[in-house]
C-alpha positions, 0 to 999 in steps of 0.5 A, a space after each residue: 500500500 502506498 504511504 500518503 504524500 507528506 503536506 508540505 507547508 501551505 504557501 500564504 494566501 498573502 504577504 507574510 508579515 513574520 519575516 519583518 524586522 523586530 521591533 528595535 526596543 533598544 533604540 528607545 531612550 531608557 525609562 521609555 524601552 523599560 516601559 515597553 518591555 515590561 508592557 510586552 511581558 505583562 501582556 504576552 505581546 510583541 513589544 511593537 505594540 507597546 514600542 508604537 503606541 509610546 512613541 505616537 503619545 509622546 510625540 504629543 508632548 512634543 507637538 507645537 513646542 518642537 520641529 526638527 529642522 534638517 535644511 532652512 526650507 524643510 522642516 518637520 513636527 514632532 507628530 507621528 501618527 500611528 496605527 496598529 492592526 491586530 485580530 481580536 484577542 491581541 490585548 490591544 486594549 490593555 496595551 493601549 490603556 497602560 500606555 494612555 494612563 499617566 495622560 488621562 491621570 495628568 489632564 485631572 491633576 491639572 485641572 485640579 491644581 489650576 480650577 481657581 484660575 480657570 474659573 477666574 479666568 472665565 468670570 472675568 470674560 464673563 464680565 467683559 462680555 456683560 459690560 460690552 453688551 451694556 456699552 453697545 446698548 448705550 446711544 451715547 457710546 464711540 466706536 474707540 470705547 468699544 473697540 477698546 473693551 473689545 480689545 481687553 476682551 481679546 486678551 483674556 484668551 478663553 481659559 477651559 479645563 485642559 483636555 489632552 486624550 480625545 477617543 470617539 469624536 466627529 469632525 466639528 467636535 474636534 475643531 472645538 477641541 483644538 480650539 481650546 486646547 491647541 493640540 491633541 492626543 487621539 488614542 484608542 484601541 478602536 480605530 473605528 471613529 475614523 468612519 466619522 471623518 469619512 462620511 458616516 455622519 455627513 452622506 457619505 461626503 469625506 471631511 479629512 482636512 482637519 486630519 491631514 492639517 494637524 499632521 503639520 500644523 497647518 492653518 485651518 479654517 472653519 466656515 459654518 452659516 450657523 457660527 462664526 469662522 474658527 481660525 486654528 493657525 497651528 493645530 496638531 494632533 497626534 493619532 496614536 489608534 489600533 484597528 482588526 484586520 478588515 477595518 484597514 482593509 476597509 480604509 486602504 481600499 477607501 479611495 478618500 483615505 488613500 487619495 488625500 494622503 492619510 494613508 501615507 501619513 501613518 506608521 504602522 505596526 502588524 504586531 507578531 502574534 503569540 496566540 496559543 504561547 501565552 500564559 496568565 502568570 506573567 510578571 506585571 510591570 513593576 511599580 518602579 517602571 510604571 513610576 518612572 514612565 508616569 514621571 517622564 510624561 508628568 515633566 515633559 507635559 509640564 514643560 509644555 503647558 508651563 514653560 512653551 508660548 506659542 512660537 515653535 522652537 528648532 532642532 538641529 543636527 550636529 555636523 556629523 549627524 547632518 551629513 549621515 543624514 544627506 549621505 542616507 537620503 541621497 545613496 538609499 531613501 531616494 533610490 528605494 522609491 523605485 525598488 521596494 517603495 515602488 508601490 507605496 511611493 506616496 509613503 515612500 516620499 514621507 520617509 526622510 520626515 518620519 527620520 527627522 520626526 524620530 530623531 526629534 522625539 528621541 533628542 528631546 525624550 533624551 534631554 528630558 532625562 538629562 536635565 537638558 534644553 533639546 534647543 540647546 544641544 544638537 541632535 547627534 549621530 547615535 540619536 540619529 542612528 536610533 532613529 534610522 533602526 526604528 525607521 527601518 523597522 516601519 518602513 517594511 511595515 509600510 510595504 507589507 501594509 500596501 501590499 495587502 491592499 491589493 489582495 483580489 476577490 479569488 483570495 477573499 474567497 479563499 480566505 472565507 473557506 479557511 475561516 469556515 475549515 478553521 471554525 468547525 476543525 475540520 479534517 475531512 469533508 465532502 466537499 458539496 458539504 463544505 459548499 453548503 456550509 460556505 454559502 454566501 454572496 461570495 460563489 456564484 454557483 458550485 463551479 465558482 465554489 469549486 475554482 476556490 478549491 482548486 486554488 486553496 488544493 495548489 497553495 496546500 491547503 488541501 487535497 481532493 480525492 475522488 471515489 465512486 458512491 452510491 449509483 456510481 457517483 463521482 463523490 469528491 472529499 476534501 482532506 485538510 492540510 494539518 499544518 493549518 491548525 498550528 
């Protein structure tokens, strides 16, 4: 009797992301690489999760106060949007929610601590408001005494308690926000709100501007018949979301988001999955570490708020650093945009900023923690190569990202019937059984279900076998592929 042919290993429906780069931890500044180490162990995760979501949050502290300038005429913010896509059961949530914490803690303290002044603050425009509605009722009054209570008025900016974290908000919500608040940190374990800005609440009309403006602060202006004009002259806002599978799948293929540029504008992090390895017994982070983190966020917001006025201060490189940095635009970034970036040029074309967003962020948290002015020291060679290992690291997330949006309908297909073998653990199946239990608006009749098959039997997901049943029928059965079950 002959032995059955070994199964060989399925060959991946798409792009196999588990041979990207690790996540370069240690090219994190020390309180924040300790960090996403003990977030990574607590919650059995890659550390790319963790190491993601910190650095899009502290990029907020850094938003409006920094910009990292290479040349006279090219600069860049310290804002980096970022986006993490994982199945159910990754624990983005924790993740995200132990990463957010000392932020939410910090917005409540201050409010805290600063009530009495911001309630001072709004009575007295309370007061000019009431005494230039009074003046302006007078028949005796000139146009130099209101214009000159108007002016008071105008100096006394509006005094609100301070909101840093945002989560589920609309488009004309967020222009409030940034109006009082100047910036923003948007974090979530759902990216789902991005669905407000693409139409859900407006027939399906796309509102993105406000999105893409705040990536580099520039002015935005909202004109609406029921208010008066908004004038936001420099709003930032750090995106710092994680999402399932299939709702990137529903923005990379959004013409609006890929269109507009919001796609290009994110980093991206496809986390490698320990499903199956993970343990409850993990150590948590220990109180020292998490102590450290909530201190390092407290001062670097604290500066912020306290120390920075409107004018946004600059980076610079040293000399060696600036020339590693001209040398790896020229001879690598800029020749990639036709090898391996060929298909995501429109990211590809953002990269140098992202390098320079990196080294600011790095060459600030590095000051924060020795006690030094960012503006006064230069941003050296090994803030410099830190940057270019984490760049590196979301640069190939960016290309395995792009190329899943080119996934076509035979592999969708494909992907429904595994899902469907995967849920009933199915090893052996006939297959107008597994038709039948695969009914959807996706196969149009047997044939179209039987081409999937044949699709599914050349990658080695399976086999067919015929034989001869009852009235010597052809019966076909299916055998499953036992490699994906681990």
């Amino acid at each position: 009797m002959n032995e059955p042919t070994p199964w060989a290993t399925p060959t991946p429906l798409r792009p196999d992301g588990t041979n990207l780069l690790p996540f370069p931890v240690n090219a994190l500044p020390p309180i924040l690489r300790d960090m996403v180490q003990a977030i990574a162990t607590t919650s059995s995760t890659d550390p790319a999760m963790a190491g993601t979501a910190i650095l899009s949050a502290v990029s907020y502290c850094f938003s409006g106060v920094y910009r990292m300038s290479a040349k006279r005429d090219h600069t860049e913010p310290l804002v980096l949007d970022a986006l993490t896509v994982a199945e159910p059961s990754f624990k983005k949530s924790p993740v995200i929610s132990m990463v957010k914490r000392p932020y939410i803690q910090f917005a409540h303290d201050w409010n805290e601590n600063n009530k009495q002044d911001i309630f001072k603050a709004q009575a007295e425009r309370k007061l000019l408001e009431g005494k230039l509605l009074a003046l302006e009722k007078k028949e005796s009054v000139t146009a130099d005494e209101i214009a000159k209570l108007q002016t008071d008025l105008s100096n006394i900016p509006p005094s609100n308690f301070r909101r840093i974290v945002v989560d589920d908000i609309t488009p004309e919500s967020l222009v409030n926000q940034l109006e009082e608040n100047g910036t923003l940190l948007m974090i979530s374990d759902e990216a789902g709100m991005l669905g407000n800005f693409s139409g859900r609440y407006s027939n399906n009309v796309p509102n993105l501007d406000l999105l893409l403006k705040s990536w580099n602060g520039e002015t935005y202006i909202s004109d609406r018949a029921t208010r008066a004009s908004i004038v936001l002259k420099k709003p930032y806002m750090s995106i710092c979301l994680a999402c399932q599978p299939y709702v990137f799948e529903s923005m990379i293929n959004n013409s609006a988001f890929r269109g507009s540029g919001l796609i290009a504008r994110l980093v991206y992090c496809f986390p490698i999955s320990n499903i199956g390895l993970r343990r409850y017994d993990t150590q948590p982070v220990p109180e020292e570490v998490a102590e450290n983190y909530k201190k390092l966020i407290y001062k670097l917001l604290r500066d912020k708020f306290t120390y920075h006025d409107e004018k946004e201060l600059y980076l610079h490189f040293d000399g060696k650093a600036y020339n590693e940095f001209v040398q790896y635009y020229n001879n690598y970034i800029e020749p990639r945009l036709l090898m391996d970036m060929a298909f995501c040029k429109d990211w590809g074309g953002k990269y140098h900023g992202l390098i320079l967003r990196l080294c600011g962020i790095i060459h600030c948290v590095k000051c924060a923690l020795n006690g030094e002015n960012p503006v006064e020291i230069r941003v050296n060679l090994d803030t410099f190569c830190n940057a270019i290992e984490i760049a590196e690291y979301y640069r190939e997330q960016a290309i395995y990202a792009y190329s899943l949006g080119d996934v076509d309908i035979a592999t969708v297909k494909a992907e429904r019937v595994l899902n469907k073998i995967r849920s009933k653990c199915i090893q052996q199946i006939r297959q107008n059984d597994l038709h039948h239990l695969c009914r959807c608006t996706l196969f149009k009749n047997a044939q179209d279900f039987s081409e999937t098959i044949d699709m599914l039997e050349e990658d080695n997901y399976l086999r067919r076998i015929t034989s001869r049943g009852t009235n010597n029928k052809t019966v076909t059965d299916i055998v499953v592929n036992p490699h994906i079950y681990s």
